[in-house]
C-alpha positions in Angstrom: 0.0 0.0 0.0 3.1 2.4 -0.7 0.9 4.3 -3.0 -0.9 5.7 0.1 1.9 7.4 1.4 3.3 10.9 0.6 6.5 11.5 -1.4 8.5 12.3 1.4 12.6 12.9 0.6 16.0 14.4 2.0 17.6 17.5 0.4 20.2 19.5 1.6 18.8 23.5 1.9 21.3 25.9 1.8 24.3 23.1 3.1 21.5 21.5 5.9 20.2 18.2 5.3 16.5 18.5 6.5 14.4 15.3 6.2 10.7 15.0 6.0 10.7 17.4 2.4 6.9 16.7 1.2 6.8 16.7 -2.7 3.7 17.9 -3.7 2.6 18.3 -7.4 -1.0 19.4 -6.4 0.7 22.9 -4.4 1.7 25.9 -6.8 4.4 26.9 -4.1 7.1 25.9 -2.1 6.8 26.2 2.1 9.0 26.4 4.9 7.5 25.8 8.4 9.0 29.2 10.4 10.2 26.0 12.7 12.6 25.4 10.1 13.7 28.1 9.0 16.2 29.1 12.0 17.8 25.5 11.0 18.7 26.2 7.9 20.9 28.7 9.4 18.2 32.1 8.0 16.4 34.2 10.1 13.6 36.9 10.6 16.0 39.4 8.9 16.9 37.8 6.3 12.5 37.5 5.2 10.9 39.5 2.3 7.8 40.6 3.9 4.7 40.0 2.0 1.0 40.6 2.5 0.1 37.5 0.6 -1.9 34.4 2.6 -1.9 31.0 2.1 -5.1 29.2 2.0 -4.9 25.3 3.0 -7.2 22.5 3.0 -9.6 23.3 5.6 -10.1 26.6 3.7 -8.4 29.2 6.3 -6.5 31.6 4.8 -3.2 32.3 6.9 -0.8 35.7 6.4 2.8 34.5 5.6 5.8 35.5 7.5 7.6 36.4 4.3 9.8 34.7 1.7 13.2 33.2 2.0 15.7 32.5 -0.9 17.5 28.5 0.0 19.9 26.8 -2.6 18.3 23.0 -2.7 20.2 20.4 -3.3 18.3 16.7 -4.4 20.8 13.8 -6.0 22.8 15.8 -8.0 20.5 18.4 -8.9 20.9 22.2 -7.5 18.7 25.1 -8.0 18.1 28.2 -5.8 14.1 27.7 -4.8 12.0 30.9 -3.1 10.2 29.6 -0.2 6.8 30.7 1.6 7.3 31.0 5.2 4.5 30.2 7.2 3.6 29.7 11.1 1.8 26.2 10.7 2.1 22.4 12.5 3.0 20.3 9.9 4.0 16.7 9.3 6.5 17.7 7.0 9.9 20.0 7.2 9.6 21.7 4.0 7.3 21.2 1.0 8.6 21.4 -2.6 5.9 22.0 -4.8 5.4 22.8 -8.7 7.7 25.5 -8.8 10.4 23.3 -7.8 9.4 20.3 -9.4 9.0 21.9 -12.8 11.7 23.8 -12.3 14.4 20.9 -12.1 12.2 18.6 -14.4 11.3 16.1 -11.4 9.2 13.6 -12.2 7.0 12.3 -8.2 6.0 9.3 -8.4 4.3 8.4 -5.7 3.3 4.6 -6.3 7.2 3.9 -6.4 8.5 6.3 -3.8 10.7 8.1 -5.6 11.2 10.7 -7.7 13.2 10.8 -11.3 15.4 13.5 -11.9 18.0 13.8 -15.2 21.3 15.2 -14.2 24.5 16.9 -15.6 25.4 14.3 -18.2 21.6 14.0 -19.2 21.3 10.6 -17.4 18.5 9.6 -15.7 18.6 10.0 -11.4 16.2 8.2 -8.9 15.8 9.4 -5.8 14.2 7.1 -2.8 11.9 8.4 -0.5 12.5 9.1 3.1 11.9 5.6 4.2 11.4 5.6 7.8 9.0 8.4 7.5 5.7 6.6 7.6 2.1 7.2 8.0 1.5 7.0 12.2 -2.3 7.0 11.7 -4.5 6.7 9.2 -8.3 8.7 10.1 -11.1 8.0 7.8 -14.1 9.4 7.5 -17.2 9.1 5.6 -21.3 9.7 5.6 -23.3 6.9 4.4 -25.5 7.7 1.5 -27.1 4.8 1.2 -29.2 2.8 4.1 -28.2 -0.4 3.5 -24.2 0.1 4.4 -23.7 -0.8 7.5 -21.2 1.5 9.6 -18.0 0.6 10.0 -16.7 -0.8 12.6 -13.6 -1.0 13.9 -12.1 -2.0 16.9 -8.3 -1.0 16.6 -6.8 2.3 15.5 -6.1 1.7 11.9 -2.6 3.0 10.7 -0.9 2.3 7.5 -0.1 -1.0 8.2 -3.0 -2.8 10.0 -5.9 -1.1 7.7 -6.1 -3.9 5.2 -9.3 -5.7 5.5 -11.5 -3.1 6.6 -14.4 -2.2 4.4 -18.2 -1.5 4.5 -21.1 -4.4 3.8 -24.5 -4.2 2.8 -26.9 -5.9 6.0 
């Protein structure tokens, strides 16, 4: 069930190695928790202040601290990548999103865990996902639409790995 989990990899920000780097290809941007930020050796001064916000899943627009410049390093690949700093509780350290990934030519894929990047010599790089980052819990939710699914129950906290075998039946 690999393909369930995020694309989670190491890269080295501005000479740091930070684990936990989410690579989304559903964000436009690229995010730094402010958490972060002090351990990739930048600080408040060193922020372009903004007055954008950042609107997330549950629809909440947040005000950003500001921008930060890092030089991100992946494999062999290098490329100076703006980043969005924001104040937010997070399960990842950083998030690389479109910007980045287009902008090396990354290709996530998430089934496999890795993601394919071409280096210098125009050869062809995989990098492995951040394998003992895994999924602690799993929540699900749903509303029953129709009356004959019973609910489901469950008598264990499901996780990534003990979630096989649950599922809904008709009484």
């Amino acid at each position: 069930m690999s393909h369930l989990r995020s694309l989670h990899i190491t890269a080295c920000m501005s000479g740091i190695c930070v684990n936990k780097v989410l690579i989304d290809g559903g964000a436009a941007i690229n995010l730094l928790p402010e958490r972060i930020l002090i351990k990739v050796k930048k600080y408040f001064d060193d922020l372009i202040l903004t007055n954008i916000s950042v609107t997330g899943y549950s629809g909440v627009s947040t005000p950003v601290k500001g921008l930060v410049t890092l030089e991100v390093h992946v494999g062999s690949s290098s490329r100076t990548t703006i980043f969005v700093v924001v104040s937010l509780k997070a399960s990842y350290n950083a998030l690389l999103g479109q910007d980045w990934i287009h902008g090396v030519g990354a290709i996530p894929l998430t089934v496999h865990q890795n993601t394919l990047l071409w280096n210098d010599e125009e050869k062809s790089e995989v990098i492995k996902a951040y394998s003992s980052f895994y999924v602690e819990q799993m929540h699900i939710g749903f509303k029953v639409y129709n009356d004959k699914l019973k609910s489901l129950d469950v008598d264990r906290m499901l996780n990534y790995y003990n979630c096989e075998g649950c599922f809904l039946t008709l009484e």
